[in-house]
C-alpha positions in Angstrom: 4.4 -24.5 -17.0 6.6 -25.1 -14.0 5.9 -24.1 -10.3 8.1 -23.5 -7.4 5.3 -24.5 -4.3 5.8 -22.0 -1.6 3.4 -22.8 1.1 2.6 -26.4 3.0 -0.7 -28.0 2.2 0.3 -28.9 -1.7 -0.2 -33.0 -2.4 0.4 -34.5 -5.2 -1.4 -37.3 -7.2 -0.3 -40.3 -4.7 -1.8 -38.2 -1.5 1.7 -37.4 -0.6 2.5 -33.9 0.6 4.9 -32.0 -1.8 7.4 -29.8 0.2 8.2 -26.5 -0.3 10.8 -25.4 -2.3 9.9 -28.2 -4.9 8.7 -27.4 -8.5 6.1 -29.4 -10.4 4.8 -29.4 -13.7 1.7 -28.1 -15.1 0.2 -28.5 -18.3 -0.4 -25.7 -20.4 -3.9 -24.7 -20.0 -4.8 -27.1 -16.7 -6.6 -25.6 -13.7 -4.0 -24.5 -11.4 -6.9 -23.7 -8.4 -5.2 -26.1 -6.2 -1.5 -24.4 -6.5 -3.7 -20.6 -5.1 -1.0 -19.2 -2.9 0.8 -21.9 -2.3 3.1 -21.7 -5.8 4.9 -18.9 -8.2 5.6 -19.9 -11.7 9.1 -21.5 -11.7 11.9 -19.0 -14.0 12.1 -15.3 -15.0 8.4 -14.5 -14.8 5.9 -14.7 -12.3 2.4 -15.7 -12.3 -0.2 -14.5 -9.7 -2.2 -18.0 -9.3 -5.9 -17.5 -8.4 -8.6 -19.6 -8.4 -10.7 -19.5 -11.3 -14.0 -20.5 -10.1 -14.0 -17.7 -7.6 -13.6 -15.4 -11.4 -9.9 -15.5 -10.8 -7.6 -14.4 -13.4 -3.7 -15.6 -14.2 -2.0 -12.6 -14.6 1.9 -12.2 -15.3 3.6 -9.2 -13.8 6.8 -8.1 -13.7 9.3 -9.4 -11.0 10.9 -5.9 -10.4 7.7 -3.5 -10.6 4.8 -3.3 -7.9 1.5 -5.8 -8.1 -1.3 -6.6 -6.2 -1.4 -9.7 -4.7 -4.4 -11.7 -3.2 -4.0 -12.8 0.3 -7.7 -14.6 0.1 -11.0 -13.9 2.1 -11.3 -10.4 0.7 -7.4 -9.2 1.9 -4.9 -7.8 -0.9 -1.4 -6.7 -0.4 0.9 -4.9 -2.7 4.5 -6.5 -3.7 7.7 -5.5 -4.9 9.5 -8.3 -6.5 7.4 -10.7 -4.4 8.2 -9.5 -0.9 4.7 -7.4 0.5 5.3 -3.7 0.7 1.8 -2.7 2.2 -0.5 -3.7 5.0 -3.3 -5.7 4.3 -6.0 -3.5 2.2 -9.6 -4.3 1.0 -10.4 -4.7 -2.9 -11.7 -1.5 -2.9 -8.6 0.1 -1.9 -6.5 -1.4 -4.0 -8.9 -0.9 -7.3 -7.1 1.2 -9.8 -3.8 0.5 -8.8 -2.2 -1.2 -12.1 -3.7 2.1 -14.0 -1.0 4.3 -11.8 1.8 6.1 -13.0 5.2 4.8 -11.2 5.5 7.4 -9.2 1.9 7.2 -8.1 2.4 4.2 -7.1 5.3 4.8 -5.0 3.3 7.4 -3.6 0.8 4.9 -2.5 2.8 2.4 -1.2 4.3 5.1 1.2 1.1 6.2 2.2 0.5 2.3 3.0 3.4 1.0 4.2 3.3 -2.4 6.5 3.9 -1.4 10.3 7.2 -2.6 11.1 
C-alpha cells in the first residue's frame, strides 16, 4: 500500500528524513506505527493510520463523509474530506459518532464547530 507522508519527522531505512509530499511503499500487512499522523494512504481511499500497540485500528473511511480522526494524547477531531471540522474533543465525546444518521452528524459538527 502506498502513502503520501504528511507531517516532518518520517525517516526512512538509510536514517534520512523523507519529505513531505513524498509517497512510500508499504507492504501489505506491515506495521505502519511509524507512519501515525504523519501519512494518508496514497489514491482514492484513505486510511486513518494508528498505532497498533496502543489497540489502534486501520480503518478506511470515505474521503467525502465525516470521520473521527486521532490527534494523539487522548484529543480527536472530526473531518470532512480530511480538513478538521470540529475543535479538539475527548474520546468520550466523540464515542458513537460513526453510528449517526447524516444529518445527526451534521448536527454535531455544528454544535462543535472549530472557533474561527
Amino acid at each position: 500500500m502506498r502513502f503520501e507522508i504528511t507531517a516532518r519527522g518520517v525517516y526512512g531505512r538509510d536514517g534520512k528524513p523523507i519529505p513531505v509530499g513524498q509517497t512510500v511503499e508499504v507492504k501489505d500487512g506491515a506495521s505502519t506505527a511509524w507512519l501515525a499522523n504523519k501519512a494518508r494512504a496514497a489514491g482514492g481511499q484513505q486510511v486513518a493510520v494508528t498505532n497498533p500497540a496502543v489497540g489502534g485500528v486501520q480503518q478506511a473511511t470515505s474521503g467525502e463523509g465525516y470521520a473521527v480522526a486521532n490527534k494523539g494524547r487522548g484529543w480527536f477531531v472530526v473531518t470532512k474530506g480530511g480538513a478538521e471540522v470540529t475543535k479538539s474533543l475527548r474520546k468520550e465525546d466523540v464515542d458513537g459518532f460513526d453510528e449517526l444518521s447524516d444529518e445527526d452528524k451534521a448536527a454535531y459538527v455544528e454544535a462543535h464547530k472549530a472557533e474561527a
